[in-house]
C-alpha positions as CSV (number, residue, x, y, z in Angstrom):
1,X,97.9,142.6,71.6
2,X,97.6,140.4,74.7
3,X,98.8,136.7,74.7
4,X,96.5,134.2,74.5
5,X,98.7,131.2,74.2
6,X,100.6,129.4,77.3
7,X,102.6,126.7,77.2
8,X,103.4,123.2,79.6
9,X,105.9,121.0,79.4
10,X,107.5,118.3,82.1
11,X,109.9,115.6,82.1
12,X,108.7,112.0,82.2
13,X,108.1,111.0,86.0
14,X,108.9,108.2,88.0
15,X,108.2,108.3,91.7
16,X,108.0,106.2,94.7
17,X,110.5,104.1,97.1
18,X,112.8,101.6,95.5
19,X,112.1,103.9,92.1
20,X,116.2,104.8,92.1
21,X,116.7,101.0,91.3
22,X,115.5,101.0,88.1
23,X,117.3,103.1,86.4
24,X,119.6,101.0,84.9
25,X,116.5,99.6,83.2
26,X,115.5,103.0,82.1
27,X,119.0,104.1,80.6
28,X,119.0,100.9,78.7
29,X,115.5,101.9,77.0
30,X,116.7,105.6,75.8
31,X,119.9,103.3,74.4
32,X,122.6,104.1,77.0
33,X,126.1,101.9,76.8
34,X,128.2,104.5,78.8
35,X,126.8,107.2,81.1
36,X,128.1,109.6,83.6
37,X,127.3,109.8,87.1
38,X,126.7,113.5,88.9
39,X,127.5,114.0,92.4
40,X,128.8,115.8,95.5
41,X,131.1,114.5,98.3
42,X,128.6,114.7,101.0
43,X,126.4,112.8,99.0
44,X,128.2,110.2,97.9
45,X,129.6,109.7,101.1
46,X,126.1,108.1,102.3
47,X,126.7,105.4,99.5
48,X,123.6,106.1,97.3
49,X,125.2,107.0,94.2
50,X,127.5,104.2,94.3
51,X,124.2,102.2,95.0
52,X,123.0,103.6,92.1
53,X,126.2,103.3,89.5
54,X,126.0,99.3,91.1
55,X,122.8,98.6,89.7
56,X,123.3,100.2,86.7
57,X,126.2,98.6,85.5
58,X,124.1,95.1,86.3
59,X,122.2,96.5,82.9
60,X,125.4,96.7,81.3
61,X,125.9,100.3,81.0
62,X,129.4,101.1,82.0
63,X,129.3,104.4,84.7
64,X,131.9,106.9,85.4
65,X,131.5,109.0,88.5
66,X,131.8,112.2,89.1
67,X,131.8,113.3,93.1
68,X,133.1,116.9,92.5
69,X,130.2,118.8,92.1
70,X,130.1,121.8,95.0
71,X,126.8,122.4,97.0
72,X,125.8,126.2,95.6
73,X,128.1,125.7,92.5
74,X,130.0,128.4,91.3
75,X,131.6,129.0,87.9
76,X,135.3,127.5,88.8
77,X,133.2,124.3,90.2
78,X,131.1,123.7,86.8
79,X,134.1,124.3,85.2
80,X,135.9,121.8,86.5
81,X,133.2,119.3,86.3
82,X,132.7,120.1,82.2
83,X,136.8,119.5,81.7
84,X,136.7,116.7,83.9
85,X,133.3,114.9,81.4
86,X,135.2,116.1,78.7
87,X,138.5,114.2,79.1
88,X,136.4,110.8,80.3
89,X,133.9,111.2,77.5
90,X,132.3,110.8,75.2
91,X,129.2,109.3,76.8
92,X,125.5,108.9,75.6
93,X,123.2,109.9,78.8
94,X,124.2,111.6,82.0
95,X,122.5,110.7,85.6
96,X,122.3,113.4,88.6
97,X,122.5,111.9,91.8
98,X,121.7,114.8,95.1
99,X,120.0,118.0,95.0
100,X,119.6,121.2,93.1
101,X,123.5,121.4,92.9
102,X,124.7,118.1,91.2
103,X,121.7,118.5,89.4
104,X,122.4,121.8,87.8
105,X,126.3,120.9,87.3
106,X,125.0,117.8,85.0
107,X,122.8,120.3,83.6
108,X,126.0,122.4,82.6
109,X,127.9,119.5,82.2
110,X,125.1,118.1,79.8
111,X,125.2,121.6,78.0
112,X,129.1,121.9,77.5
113,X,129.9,118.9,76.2
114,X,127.4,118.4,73.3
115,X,127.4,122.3,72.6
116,X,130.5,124.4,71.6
117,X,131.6,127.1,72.9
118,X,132.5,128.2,77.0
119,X,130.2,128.7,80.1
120,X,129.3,132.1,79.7
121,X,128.5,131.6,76.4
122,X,125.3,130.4,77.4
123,X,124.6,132.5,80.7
124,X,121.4,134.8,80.9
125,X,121.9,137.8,80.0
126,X,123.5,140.9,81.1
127,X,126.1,138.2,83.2
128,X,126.9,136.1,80.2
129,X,125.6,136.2,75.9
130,X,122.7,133.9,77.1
131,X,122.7,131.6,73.8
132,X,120.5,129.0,72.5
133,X,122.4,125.5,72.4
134,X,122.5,124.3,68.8
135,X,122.9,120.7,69.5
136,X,120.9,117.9,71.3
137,X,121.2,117.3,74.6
138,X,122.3,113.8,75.9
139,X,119.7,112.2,78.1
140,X,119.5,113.5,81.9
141,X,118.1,111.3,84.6
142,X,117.7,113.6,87.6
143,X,117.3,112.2,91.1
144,X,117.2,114.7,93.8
145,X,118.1,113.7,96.9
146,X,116.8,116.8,98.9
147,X,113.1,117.9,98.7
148,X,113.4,121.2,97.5
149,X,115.1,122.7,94.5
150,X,112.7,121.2,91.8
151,X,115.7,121.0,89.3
152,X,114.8,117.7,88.6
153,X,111.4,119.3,86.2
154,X,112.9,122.3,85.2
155,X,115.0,123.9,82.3
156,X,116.9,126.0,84.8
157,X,120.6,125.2,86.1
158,X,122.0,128.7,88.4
159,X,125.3,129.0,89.8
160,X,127.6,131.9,91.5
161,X,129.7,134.1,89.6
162,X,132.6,134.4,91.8
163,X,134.4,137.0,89.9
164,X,131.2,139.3,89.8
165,X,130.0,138.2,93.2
166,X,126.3,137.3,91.6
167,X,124.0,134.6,90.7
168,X,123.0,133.6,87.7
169,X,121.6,130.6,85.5
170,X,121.4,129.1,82.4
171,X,117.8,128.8,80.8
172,X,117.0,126.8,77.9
173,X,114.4,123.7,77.6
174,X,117.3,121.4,76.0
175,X,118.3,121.8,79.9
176,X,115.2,119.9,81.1
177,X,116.0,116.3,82.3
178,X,114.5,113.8,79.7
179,X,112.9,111.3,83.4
180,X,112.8,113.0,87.3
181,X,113.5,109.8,89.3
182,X,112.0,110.6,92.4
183,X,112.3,108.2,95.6
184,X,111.7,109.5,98.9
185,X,113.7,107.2,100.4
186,X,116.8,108.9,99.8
187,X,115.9,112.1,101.6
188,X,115.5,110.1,104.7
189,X,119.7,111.6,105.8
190,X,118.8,115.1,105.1
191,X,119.9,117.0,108.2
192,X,117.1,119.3,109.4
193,X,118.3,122.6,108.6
194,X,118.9,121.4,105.2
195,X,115.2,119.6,105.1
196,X,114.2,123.6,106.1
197,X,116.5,125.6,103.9
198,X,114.9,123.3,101.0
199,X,111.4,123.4,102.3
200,X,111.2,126.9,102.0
201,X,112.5,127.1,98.6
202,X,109.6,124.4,97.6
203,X,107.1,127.4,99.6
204,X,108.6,130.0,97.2
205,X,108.0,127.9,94.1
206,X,104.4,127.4,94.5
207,X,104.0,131.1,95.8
208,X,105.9,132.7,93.3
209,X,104.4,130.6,90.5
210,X,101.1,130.7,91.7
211,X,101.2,134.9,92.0
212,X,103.1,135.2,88.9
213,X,102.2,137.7,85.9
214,X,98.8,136.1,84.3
215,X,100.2,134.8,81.0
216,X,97.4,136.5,79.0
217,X,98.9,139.7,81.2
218,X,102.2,139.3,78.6
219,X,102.3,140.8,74.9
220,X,101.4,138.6,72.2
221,X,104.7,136.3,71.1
222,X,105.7,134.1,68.0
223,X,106.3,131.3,68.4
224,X,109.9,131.4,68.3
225,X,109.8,134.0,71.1
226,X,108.4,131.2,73.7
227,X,110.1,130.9,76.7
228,X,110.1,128.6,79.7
229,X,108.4,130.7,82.2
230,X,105.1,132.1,80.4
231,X,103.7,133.3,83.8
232,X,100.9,132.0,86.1
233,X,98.6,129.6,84.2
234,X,95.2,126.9,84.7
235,X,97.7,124.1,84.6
236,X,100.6,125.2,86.8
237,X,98.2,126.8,89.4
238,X,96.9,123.2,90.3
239,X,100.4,122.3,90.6
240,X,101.3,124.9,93.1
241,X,97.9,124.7,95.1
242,X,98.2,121.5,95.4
243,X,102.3,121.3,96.7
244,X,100.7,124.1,99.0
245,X,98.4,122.0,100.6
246,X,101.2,119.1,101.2
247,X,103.5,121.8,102.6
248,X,101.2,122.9,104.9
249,X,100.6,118.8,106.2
250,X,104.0,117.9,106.4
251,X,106.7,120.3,106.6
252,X,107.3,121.1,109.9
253,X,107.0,117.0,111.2
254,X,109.7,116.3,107.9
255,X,112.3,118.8,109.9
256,X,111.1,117.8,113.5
257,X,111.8,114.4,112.4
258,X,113.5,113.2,109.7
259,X,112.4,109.5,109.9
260,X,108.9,110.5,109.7
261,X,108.2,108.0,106.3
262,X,105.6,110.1,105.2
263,X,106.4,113.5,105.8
264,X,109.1,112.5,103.6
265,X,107.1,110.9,101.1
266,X,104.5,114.0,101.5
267,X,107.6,116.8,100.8
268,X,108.9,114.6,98.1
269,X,105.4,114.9,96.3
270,X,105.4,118.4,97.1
271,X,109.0,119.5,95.8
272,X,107.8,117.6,92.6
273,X,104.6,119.6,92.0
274,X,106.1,123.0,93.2
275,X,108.8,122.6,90.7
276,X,106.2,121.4,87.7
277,X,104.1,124.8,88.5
278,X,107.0,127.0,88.7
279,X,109.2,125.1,85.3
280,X,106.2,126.8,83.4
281,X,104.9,129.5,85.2
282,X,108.0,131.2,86.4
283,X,109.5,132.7,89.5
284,X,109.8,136.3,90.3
285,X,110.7,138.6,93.6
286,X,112.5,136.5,96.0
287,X,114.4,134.4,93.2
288,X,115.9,137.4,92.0
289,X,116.4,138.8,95.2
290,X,118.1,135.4,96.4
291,X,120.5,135.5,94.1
292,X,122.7,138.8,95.4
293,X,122.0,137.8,99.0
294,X,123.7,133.8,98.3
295,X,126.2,136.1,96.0
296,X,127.3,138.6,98.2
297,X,127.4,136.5,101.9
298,X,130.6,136.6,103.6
299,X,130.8,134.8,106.7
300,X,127.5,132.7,107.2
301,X,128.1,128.8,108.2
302,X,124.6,126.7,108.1
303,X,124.5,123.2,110.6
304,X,123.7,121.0,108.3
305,X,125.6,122.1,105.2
306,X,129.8,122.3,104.5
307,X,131.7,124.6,106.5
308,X,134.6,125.0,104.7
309,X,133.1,128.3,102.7
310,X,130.4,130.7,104.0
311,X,126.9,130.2,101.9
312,X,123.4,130.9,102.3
313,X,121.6,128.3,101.2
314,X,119.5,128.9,98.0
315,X,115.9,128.0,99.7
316,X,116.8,130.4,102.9
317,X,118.0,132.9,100.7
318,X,114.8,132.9,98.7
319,X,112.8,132.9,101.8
320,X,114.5,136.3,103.4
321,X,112.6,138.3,101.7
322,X,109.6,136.6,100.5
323,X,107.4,137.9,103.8
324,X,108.1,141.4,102.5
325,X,108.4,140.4,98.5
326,X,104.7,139.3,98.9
327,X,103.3,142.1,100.9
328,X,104.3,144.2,98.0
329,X,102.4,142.2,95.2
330,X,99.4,141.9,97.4
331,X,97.9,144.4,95.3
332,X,98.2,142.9,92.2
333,X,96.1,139.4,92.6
334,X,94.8,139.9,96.5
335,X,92.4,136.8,95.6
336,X,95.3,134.5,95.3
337,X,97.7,136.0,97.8
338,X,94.6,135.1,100.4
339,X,94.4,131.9,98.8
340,X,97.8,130.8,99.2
341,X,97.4,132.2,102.6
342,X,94.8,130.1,103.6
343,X,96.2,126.7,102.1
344,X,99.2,127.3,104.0
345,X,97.7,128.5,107.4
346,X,93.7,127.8,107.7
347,X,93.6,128.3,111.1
348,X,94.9,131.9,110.8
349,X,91.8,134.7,110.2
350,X,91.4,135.6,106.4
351,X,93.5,138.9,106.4
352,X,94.8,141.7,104.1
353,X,98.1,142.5,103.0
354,X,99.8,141.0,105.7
355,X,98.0,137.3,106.1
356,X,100.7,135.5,103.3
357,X,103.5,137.4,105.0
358,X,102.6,136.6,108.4
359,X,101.9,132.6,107.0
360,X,105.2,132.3,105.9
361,X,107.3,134.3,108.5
362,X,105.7,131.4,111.1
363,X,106.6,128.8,108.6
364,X,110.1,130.0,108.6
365,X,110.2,130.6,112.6
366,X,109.1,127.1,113.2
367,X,111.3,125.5,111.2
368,X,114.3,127.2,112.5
369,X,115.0,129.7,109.4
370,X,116.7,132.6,110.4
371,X,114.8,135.5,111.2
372,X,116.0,138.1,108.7
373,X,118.8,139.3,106.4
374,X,120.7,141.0,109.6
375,X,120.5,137.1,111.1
376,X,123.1,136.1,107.9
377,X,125.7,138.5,108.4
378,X,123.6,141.6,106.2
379,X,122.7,145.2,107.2
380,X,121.3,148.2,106.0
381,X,124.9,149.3,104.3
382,X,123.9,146.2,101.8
383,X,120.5,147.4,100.7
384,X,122.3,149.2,97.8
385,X,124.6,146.4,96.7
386,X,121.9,143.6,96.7
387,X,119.5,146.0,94.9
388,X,122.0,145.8,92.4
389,X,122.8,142.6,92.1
390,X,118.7,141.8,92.2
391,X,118.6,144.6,89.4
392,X,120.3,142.1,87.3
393,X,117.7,139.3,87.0
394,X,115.4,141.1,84.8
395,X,114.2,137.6,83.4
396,X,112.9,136.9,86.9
397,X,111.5,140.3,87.6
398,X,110.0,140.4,84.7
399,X,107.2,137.4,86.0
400,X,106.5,139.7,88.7
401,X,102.3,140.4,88.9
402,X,103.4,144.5,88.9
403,X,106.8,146.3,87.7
404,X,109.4,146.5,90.2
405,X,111.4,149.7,90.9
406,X,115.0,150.3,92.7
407,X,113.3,151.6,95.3
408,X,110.5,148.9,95.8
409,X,113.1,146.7,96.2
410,X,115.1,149.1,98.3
411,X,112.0,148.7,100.6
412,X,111.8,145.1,100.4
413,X,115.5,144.3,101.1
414,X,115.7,146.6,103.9
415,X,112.2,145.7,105.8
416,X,113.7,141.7,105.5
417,X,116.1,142.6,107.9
418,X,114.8,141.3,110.7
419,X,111.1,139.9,110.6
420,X,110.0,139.0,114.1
């Protein structure tokens, strides 16, 4: 029996410039006396989140920061953030200050300390047991500072795995922040290959979303078998479409020039709608594929991002393979993979197979993206190890529009490469 149900849900939304100020006023309404403040060093170093824990405190909610949170957190890095909340605790809301990674260590953080139990307690599955939390959640306020990760509307928080050398997540809508405070005017420092590596990640969410499994493609569930991602749907396909066509308008003038006001403002709007599409219709392909490839890197240094360890950035690893990732699932839905196509790049002919991948692999190229896997520090010795480690995020393969083999995505990871 097919499914014939889908289901939406999205935090509370405030956006616009000067909308970080008022969140003391909006702690104060869900009750808030003490709250603690997520962060990384880079972030706070530009003064926002002590901005932020300023005009807080003028609604007298008392604010403990945390600064620690690592860009691409890993397990050791949310553990240390979860011991140090639960020695400063207890507190009644928690606020996210930067992008996808403090927002997924409060997430964690958020998790850990009203739930019992350890971290990989509540990991997907086959990594950790992938349990349901049994307790509410404190209130999250999420306030990206990047344009990007769309973690700020979604009940997702994914980390590395050190000891495994994989990425994973944690997946649960307790996870969704209760308000996304989103003001444009704090992406205005982003450096440009971070405004690209994010970007492209926003691209991916609407893609992947919008060529997702058709929910009524699924088998009928209960109710209590509802999960986040229910596959493509009416309501997250205007969503996508629409961060599509503000991707297409502004993203290469946001990384050309990051003063631009309202390519900011433009990105801003369309991280926020990417991420409400893709929080209820899923991810699939590149996702999984980007988590072994950010896993497994050994020696790649971004500009723009810290150099102390080697990462690829969670929005260029997602990218990598998505050229090749959607020339595969042309097959399944070739009305929307032209679609997408078009919205992205009208001035290109309509095409076949190859018009979304050739859309996105000048996306990438103009925006300074590297040109392939081989371009990160990958070559074809790897196609084995990060088809395993791809292998492993079955709940993200399993959105895919058609079933996914070894060797499709043996044929994927090894045509990424190098793409132009």
């Amino acid at each position: 029996m097919s499914e014939t149900v889908f289901t939406y849900a999205a935090p509370a939304l405030k956006f616009g410039s000067g909308a970080s100020a008022e969140i003391g006023h909006d702690l104060a309404v869900f009750g808030a006396r003490r709250t603690l403040l997520v962060t990384d060093a880079g972030v706070a170093a530009t003064g926002v989140p002590a901005r932020i824990a300023e005009e807080i405190g003028r609604s007298g909610i008392e604010v403990v920061l945390f600064d620690g949170a690592r860009v691409e957190p890993t397990d050791e890095s949310m553990l240390e953030a979860i011991a140090f909340a639960r020695d400063a605790g207890p507190f009644d809301a928690v606020v996210a200050v930067g992008g996808g990674s403090a927002i997924d260590t409060a997430k964690a953080v958020n998790l850990l300390t009203t739930n019992p139990g350890d971290l990989f307690d509540y990991l997907n599955a086959p990594v950790g047991k992938g349990l349901a939390p049994t307790q509410p959640l404190l209130p999250l306020v999420a306030v990206p500072t990047t344009t990007g990760t769309g973690s700020e509307s979604t009940t997702i928080c994914v980390l590395d795995v050190l000891s495994l050398q994989v990425k994973t997540g944690i997946s649960h809508p307790a996870l969704r922040p209760r308000l996304a405070v989103v003001d444009p005017t704090l992406t205005m420092t982003q450096p440009a290959m971070v405004t690209a590596a994010s970007g492209l990640d926003i691209l991916c969410h609407a893609l992947e979303s919008y060529t997702a499994k058709w929910f009524g493609d699924f088998e009928a569930k209960a109710p209590e078998q509802r999960v986040p991602y229910c596959g493509s749907n009416p309501i997250a396909d205007m969503w996508s479409e629409k961060a599509l066509t503000l991707l297409a308008g502004s993203f290469r003038e946001a990384v050309r020039d990051g003063g631009d006001v309202r390519a900011r403002e433009q990105m801003a709007l369309a991280a926020t709608f990417a991420g409400l599409g893709f929080g209820n219709a899923g991810v699939h392909i590149p996702h999984a594929n980007a988590y072994p490839i950010a896993g497994r890197v050994r020696e790649y240094r971004p500009d723009g991002y810290p150099q102390d360890a080697a990462i690829v950035p969670h929005g260029m690893a997602v990218s990598l393979t998505a050229p090749e990732a959607f020339r595969f699932t042309f097959d399944a839905a070739p009305e929307r993979h032209l679609r997408a196509a078009q919205l992205l790049a009208p001035d290109l002919p309509a095409g076949d197979a190859d018009a979304l991948p050739a859309a996105i692999a000048r996306l990438m190229r103009d925006v300074g993206i590297p040109n392939g896997l081989a371009a990160v520090g990958f070559g074809e010795g790897d196609v084995d190890d990060l088809v395993e480690g791809a292998l492993k995020q079955q709940r993200l393969l399993a959105t895919a529009p058609k079933a996914v083999t070894d060797e499709d995505l043996a044929a994927i990871f090894g045509a990424s490469l190098e793409h132009w």
